[in-house]
C-alpha positions as CSV (number, residue, x, y, z in Angstrom):
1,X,0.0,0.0,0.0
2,X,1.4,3.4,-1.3
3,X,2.1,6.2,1.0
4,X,-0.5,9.2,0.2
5,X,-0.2,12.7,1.8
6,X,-3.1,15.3,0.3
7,X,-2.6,19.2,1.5
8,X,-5.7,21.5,0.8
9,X,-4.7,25.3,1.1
10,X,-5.6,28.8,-0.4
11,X,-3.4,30.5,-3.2
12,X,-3.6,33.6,-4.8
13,X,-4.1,33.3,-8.7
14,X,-2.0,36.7,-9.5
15,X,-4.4,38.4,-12.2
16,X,-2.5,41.5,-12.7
17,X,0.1,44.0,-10.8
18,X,-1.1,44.5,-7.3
19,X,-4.7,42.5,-8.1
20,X,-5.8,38.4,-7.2
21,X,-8.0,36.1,-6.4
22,X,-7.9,33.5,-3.8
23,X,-8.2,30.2,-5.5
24,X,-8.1,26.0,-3.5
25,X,-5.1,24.5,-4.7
26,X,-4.8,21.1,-3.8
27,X,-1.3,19.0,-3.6
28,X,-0.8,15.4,-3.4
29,X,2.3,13.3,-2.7
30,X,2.4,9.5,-3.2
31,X,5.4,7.6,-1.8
32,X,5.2,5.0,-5.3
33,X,5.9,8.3,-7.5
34,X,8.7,9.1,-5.3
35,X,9.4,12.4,-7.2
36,X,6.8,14.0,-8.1
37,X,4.3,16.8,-6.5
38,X,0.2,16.5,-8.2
39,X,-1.3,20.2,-7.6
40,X,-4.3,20.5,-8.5
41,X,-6.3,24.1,-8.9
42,X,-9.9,24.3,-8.3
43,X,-11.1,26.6,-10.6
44,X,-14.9,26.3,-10.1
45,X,-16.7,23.7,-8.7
46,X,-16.5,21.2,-11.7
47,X,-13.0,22.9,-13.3
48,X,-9.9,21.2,-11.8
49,X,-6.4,22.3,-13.7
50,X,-3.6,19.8,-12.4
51,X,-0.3,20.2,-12.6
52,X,2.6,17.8,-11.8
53,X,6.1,18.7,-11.1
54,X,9.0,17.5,-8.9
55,X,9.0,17.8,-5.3
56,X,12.3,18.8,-5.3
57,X,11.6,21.7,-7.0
58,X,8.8,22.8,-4.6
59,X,11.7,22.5,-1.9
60,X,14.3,24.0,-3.4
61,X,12.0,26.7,-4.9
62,X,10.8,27.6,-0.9
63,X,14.7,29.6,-0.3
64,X,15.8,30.6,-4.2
65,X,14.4,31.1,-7.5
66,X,14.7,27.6,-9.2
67,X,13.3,25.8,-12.2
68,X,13.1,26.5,-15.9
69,X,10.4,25.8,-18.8
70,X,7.0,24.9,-17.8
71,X,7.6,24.9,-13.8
72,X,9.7,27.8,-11.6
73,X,8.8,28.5,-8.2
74,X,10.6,31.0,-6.3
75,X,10.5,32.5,-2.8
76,X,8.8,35.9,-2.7
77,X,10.5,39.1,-1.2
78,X,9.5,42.4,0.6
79,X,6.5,42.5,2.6
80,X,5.2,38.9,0.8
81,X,8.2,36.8,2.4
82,X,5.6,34.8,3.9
83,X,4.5,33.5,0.0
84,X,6.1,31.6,-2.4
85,X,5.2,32.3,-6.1
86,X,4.9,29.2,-8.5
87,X,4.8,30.1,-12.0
88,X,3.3,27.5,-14.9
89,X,3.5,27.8,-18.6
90,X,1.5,25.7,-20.9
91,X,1.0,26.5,-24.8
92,X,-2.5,28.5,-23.7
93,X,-0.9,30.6,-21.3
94,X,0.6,31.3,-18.2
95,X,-0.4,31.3,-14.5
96,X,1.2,32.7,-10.9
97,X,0.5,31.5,-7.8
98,X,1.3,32.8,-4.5
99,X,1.1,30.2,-1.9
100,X,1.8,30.8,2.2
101,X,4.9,29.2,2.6
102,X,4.2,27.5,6.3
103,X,1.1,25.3,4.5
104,X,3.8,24.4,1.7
105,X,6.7,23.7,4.3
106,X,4.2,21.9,6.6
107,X,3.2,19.5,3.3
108,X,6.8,19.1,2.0
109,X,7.7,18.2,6.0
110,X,4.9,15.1,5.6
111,X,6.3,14.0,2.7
112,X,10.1,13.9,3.4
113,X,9.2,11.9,6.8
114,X,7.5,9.6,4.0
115,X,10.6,9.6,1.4
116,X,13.2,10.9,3.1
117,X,14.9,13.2,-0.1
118,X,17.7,10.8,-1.7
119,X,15.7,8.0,-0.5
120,X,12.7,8.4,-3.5
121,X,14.3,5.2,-5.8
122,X,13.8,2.7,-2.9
123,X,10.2,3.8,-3.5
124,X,9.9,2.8,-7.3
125,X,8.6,-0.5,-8.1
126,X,10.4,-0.6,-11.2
127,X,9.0,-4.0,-12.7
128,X,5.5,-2.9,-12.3
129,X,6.1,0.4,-14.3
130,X,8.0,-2.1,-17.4
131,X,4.9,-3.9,-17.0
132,X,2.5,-1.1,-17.2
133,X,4.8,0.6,-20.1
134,X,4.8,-2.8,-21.9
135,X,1.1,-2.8,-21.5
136,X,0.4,0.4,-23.1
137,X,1.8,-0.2,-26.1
């Protein structure tokens, strides 16, 4: 049975300069897809956008501006310091998010006491992804 750690917490979807709306994000952590984050934005009551990304991005992205492409996350400075801002690309658009940084630290502390970091390939059950590669095709 698979380790699963859900976190519910309030973002702000950035609209413009100096104007959001709060917005449910939801993140997910399973211990048998050791490096990956699910976050998942509740758009309206039906709309859910998800997202997956690593978690040692989220981490790393908590105390300096890291990632590249279609995922950065970075911690936010002056009078925000309690946020951190995760920014997602996808061929429609883009999106920022400001997220507290305690809920986010408080999640990311659940999951390393499930898969300590460095730990994450003891996790993968390698044969059963070959086998559900293998079936796919």
């Amino acid at each position: 049975m698979s380790t699963l750690i859900d976190c519910k917490l309030y973002v702000r979807f950035v609209v413009s300069e100096g104007r959001s709306v709060p917005l449910c994000m939801g993140l997910r952590y399973e211990a048998a897809d050791p490096y990956a984050v699910r976050a998942a934005f509740h758009i309206d009551g039906d709309n859910t956008v998800e997202w997956l990304f690593a978690r040692e991005l989220l981490a790393e992205g908590l105390h300096r501006p890291t990632g590249s492409g279609a995922v950065r996350v970075w911690p936010a400075r002056g009078h925000e310091r309690h946020t951190v801002r995760i920014a997602l690309l996808s061929p429609t658009g883009e999106a920022l998010f400001e997220a507290p940084v305690a809920a986010v630290e408080m999640f990311l502390t659940r999951t390393h006491a499930a898969v300590p970091p460095g730990t994450e390939s003891d996790h993968l059950d390698l044969d059963d992804q070959l086998a559900h590669i293998l079936a796919a095709n």
